[in-house]
SETI-119492 format. One record per residue: x, y, z of N, C-alpha, C in turn; chain. Coordinates in steps of 0.001 Angstrom, whole numbers. Layout:
+---------+---------+---------+---------+---------+---------+---------+---------+---------+-------+
!   neast !  nnorth !     nup !  caeast ! canorth !    caup !   ceast !  cnorth !     cup ! chain !
+---------+---------+---------+---------+---------+---------+---------+---------+---------+-------+
!       X !       Y !       Z !       X !       Y !       Z !       X !       Y !       Z !     A !
...
+---------+---------+---------+---------+---------+---------+---------+---------+---------+-------+
END
This chain:
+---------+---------+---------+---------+---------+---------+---------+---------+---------+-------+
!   neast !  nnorth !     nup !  caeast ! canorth !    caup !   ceast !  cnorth !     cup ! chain !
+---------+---------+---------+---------+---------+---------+---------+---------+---------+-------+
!    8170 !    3150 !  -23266 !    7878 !    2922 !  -21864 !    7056 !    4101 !  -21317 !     A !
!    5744 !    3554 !  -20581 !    5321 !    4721 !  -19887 !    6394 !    5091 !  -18820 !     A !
!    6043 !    6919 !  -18274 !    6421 !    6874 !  -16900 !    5360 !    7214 !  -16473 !     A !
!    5849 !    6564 !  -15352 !    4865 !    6390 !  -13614 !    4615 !    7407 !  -13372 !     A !
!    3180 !    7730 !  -13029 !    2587 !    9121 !  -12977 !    3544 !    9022 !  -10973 !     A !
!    3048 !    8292 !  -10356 !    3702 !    8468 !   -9120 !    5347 !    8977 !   -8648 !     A !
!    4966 !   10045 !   -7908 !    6984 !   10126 !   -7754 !    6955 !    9501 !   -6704 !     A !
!    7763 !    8128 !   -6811 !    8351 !    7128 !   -6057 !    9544 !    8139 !   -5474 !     A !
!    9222 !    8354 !   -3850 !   10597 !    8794 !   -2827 !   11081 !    8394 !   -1813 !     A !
!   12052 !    7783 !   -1184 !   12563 !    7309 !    -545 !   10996 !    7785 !    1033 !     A !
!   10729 !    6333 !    1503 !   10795 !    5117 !    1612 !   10050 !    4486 !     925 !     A !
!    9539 !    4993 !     -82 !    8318 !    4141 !   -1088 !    9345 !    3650 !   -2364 !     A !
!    8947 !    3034 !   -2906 !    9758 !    2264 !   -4216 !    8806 !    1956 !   -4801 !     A !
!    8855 !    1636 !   -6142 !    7431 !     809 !   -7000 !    8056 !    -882 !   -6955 !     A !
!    7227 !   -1487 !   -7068 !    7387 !   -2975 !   -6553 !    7302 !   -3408 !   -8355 !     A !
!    8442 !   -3737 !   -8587 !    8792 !   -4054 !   -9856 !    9493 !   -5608 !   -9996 !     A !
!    9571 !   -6324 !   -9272 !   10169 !   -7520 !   -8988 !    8596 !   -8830 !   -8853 !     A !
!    8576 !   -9256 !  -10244 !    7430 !  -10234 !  -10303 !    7019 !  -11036 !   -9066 !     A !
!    8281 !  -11508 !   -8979 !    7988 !  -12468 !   -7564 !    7818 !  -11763 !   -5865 !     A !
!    8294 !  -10650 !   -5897 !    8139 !   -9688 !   -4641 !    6593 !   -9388 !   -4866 !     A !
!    6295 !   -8836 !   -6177 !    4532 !   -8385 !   -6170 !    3611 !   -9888 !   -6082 !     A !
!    4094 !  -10780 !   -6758 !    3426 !  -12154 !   -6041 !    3376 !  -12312 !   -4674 !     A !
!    4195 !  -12378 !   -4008 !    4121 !  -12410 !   -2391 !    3514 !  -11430 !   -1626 !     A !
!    3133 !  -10574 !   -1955 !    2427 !   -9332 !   -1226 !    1347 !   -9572 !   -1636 !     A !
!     890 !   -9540 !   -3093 !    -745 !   -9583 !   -3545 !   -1197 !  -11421 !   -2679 !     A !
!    -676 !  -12336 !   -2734 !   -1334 !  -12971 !   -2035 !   -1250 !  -13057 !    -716 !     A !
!    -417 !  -12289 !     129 !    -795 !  -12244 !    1849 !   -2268 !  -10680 !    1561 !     A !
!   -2205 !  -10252 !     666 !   -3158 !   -9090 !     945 !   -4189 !   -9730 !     945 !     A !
!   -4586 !  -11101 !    -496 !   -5688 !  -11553 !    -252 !   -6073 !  -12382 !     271 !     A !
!   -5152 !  -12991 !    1494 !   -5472 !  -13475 !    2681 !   -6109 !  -12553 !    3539 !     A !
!   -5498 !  -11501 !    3499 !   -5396 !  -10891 !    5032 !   -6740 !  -10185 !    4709 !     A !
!   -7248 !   -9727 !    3492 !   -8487 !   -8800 !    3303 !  -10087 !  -10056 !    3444 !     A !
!  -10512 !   -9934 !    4533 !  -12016 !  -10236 !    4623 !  -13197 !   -9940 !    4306 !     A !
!  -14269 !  -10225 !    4498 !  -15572 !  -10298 !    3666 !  -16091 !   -8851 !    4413 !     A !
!  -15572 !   -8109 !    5349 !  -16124 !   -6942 !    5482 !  -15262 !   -6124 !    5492 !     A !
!  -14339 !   -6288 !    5134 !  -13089 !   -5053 !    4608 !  -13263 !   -4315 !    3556 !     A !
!  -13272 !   -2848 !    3729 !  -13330 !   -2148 !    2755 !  -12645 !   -1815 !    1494 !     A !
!  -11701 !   -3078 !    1654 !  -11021 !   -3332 !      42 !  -11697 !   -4679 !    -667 !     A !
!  -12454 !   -5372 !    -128 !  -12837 !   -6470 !    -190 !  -13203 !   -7010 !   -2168 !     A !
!  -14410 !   -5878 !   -2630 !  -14804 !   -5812 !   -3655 !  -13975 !   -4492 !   -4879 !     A !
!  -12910 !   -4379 !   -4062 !  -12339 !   -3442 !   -5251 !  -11027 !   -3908 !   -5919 !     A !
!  -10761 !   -5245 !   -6097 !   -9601 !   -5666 !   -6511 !   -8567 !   -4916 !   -6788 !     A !
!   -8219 !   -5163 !   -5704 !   -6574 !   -4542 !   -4950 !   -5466 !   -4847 !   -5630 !     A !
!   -4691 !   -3906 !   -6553 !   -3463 !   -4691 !   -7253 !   -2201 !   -3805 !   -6474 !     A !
!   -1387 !   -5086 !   -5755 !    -221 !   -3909 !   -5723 !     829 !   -3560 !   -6490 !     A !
!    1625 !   -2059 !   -6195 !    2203 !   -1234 !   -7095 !    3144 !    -808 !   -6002 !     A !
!    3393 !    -204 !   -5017 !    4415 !     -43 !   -4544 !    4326 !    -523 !   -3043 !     A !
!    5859 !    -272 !   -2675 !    5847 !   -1118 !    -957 !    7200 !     214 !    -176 !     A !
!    6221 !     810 !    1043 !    7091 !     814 !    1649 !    8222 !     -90 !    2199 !     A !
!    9976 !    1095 !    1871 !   10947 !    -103 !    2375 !   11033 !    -178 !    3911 !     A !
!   10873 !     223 !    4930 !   10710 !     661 !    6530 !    9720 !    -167 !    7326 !     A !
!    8921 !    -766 !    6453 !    7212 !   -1473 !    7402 !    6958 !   -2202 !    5919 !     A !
!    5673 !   -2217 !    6427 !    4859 !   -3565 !    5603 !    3377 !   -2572 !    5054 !     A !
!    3937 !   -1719 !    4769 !    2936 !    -955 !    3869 !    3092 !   -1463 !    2399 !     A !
!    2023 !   -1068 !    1748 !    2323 !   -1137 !     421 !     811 !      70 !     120 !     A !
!    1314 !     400 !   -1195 !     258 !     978 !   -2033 !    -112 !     -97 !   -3132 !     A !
!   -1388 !     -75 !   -3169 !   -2721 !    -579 !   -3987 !   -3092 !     258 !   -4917 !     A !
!   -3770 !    -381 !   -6605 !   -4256 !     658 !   -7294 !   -5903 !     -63 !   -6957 !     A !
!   -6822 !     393 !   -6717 !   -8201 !    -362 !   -6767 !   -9134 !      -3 !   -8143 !     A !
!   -9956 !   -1027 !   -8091 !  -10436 !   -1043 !   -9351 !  -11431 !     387 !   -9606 !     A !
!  -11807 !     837 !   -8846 !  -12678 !    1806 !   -8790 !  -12254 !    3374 !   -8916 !     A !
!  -10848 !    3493 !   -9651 !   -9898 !    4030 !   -9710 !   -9511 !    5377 !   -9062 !     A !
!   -9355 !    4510 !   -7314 !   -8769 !    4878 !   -6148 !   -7822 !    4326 !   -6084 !     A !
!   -6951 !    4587 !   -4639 !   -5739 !    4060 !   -4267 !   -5599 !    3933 !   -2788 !     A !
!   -4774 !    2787 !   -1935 !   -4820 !    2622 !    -574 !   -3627 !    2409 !    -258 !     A !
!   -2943 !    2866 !     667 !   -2490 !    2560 !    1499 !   -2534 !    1208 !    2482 !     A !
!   -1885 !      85 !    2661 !   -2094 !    -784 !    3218 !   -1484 !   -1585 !    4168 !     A !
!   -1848 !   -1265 !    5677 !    -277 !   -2111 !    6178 !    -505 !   -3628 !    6693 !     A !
!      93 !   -4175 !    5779 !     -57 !   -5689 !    6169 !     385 !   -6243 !    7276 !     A !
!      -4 !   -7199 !    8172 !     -75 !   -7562 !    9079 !    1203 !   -8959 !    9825 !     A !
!    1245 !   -9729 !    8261 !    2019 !  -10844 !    7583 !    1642 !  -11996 !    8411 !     A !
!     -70 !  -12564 !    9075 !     372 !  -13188 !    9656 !    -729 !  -14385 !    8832 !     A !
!   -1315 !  -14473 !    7199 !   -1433 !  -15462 !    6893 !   -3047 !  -16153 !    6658 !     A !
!   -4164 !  -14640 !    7647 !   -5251 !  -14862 !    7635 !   -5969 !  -13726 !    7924 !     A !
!   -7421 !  -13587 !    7718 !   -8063 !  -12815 !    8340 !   -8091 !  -12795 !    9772 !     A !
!   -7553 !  -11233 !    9943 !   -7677 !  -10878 !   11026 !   -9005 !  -10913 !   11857 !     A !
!   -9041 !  -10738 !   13337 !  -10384 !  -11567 !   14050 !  -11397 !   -9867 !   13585 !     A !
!  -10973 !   -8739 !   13628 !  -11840 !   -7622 !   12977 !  -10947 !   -7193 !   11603 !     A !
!  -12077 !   -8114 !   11016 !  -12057 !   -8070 !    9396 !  -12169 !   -6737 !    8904 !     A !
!  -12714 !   -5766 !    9202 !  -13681 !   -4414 !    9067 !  -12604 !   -3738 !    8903 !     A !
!  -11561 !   -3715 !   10031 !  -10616 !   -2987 !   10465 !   -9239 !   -3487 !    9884 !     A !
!   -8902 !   -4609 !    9997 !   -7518 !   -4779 !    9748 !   -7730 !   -5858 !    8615 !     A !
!   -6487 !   -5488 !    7285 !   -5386 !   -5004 !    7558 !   -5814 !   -3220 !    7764 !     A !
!   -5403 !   -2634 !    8471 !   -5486 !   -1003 !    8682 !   -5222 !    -873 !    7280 !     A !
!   -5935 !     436 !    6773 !   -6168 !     896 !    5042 !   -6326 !    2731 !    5274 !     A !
!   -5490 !    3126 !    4818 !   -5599 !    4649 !    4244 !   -6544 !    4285 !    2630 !     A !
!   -7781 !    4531 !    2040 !   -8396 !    5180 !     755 !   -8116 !    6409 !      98 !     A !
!   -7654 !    6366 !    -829 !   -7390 !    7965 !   -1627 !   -8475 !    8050 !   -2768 !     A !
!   -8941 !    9246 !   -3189 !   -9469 !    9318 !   -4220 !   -9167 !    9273 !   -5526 !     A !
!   -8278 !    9799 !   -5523 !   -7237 !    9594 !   -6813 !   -5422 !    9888 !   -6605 !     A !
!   -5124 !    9760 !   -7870 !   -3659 !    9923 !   -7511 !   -3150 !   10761 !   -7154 !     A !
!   -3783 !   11936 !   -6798 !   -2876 !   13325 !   -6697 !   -3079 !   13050 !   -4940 !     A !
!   -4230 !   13008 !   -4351 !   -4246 !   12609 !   -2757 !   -3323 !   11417 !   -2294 !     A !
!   -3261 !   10490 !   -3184 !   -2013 !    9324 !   -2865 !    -685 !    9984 !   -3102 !     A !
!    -502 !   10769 !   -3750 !     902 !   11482 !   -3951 !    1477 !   12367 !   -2969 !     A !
!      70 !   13070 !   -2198 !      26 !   13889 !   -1280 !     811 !   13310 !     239 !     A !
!     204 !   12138 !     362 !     179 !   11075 !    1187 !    1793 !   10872 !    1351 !     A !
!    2402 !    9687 !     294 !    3811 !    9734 !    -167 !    4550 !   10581 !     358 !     A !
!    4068 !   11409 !      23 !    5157 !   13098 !    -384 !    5662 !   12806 !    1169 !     A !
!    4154 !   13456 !    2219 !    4482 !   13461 !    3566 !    5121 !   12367 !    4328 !     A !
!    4925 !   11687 !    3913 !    5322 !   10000 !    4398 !    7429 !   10298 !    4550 !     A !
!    7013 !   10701 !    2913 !    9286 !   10869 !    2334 !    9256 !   12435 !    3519 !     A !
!    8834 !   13229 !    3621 !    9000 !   14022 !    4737 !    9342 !   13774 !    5868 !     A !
!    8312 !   12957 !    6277 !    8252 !   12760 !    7747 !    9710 !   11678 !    8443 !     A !
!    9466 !   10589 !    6837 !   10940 !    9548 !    7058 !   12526 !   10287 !    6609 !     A !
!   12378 !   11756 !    6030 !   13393 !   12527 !    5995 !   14083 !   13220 !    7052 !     A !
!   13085 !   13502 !    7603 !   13178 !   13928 !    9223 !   13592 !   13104 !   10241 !     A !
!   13474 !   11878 !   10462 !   13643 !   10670 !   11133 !   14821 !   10310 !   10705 !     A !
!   15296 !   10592 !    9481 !   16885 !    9746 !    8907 !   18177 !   11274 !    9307 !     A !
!   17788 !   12400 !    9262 !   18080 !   12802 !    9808 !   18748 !   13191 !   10820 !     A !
!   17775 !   12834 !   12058 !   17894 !   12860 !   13268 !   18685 !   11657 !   13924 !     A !
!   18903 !   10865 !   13449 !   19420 !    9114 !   13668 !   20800 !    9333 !   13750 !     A !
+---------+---------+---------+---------+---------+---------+---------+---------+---------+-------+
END
C-alpha cells in the first residue's frame, strides 16, 4: 500500500468511500462551467472537508484545489467564479493550506 503523501487532519479526511467520491465528482461536474478555471483540468476528488462542502481535487496538470461546492445541481449563473476554487501549485502549498485550515478549526473546537 502506498501512503498518502497528504497529512489528512481533522477537518479534512481522504474520501475513501467509492460511492461518497461518486457523489461529489458528479455534483463537481455539474457545478464546474465552460469558463471555470477547473474546467479543462480534470478534477478528481481525493478528500472532503467534514464541516462544509469543500473538498480537495487532484488536477491533471499536477496541481491541486480546493473546492467549495455549492450542491445545488448546475452551473452557477457566474460560471468564472463559482463553484469558489482555492489553486495550489503543488502538494506542499495544498498541505500548507490543510495544515491552517486543522488550525484555524482547532481553535474554533476549542472555544465551543
Amino acid at each position: 500500500m502506498i501512503e498518502d503523501p497528504i497529512s489528512w487532519r481533522e477537518p479534512w479526511y481522504p474520501v475513501e468511500d467509492a460511492n461518497l467520491r461518486a457523489a461529489i465528482q458528479a455534483e463537481l461536474a455539474r457545478e464546474v462551467g465552460p469558463l471555470h478555471p477547473l474546467r479543462e483540468t480534470e478534477p478528481v476528488v481525493i478528500g472532503k472537508r467534514d464541516d462544509c462542502d469543500d473538498v480537495v481535487v487532484s488536477l491533471s496538470n499536477h496541481r491541486f484545489a480546493i473546492v467549495h461546492l455549492v450542491w445545488h445541481g448546475g452551473i452557477d449563473h457566474y460560471s468564472d467564479q463559482f463553484p469558489r476554487t482555492r489553486i495550489f501549485d503543488g502538494i506542499d502549498a495544498l498541505q500548507q493550506a490543510l495544515d491552517i485550515d486543522n488550525d484555524d478549526w482547532a481553535v474554533g473546537e476549542g472555544s465551543a
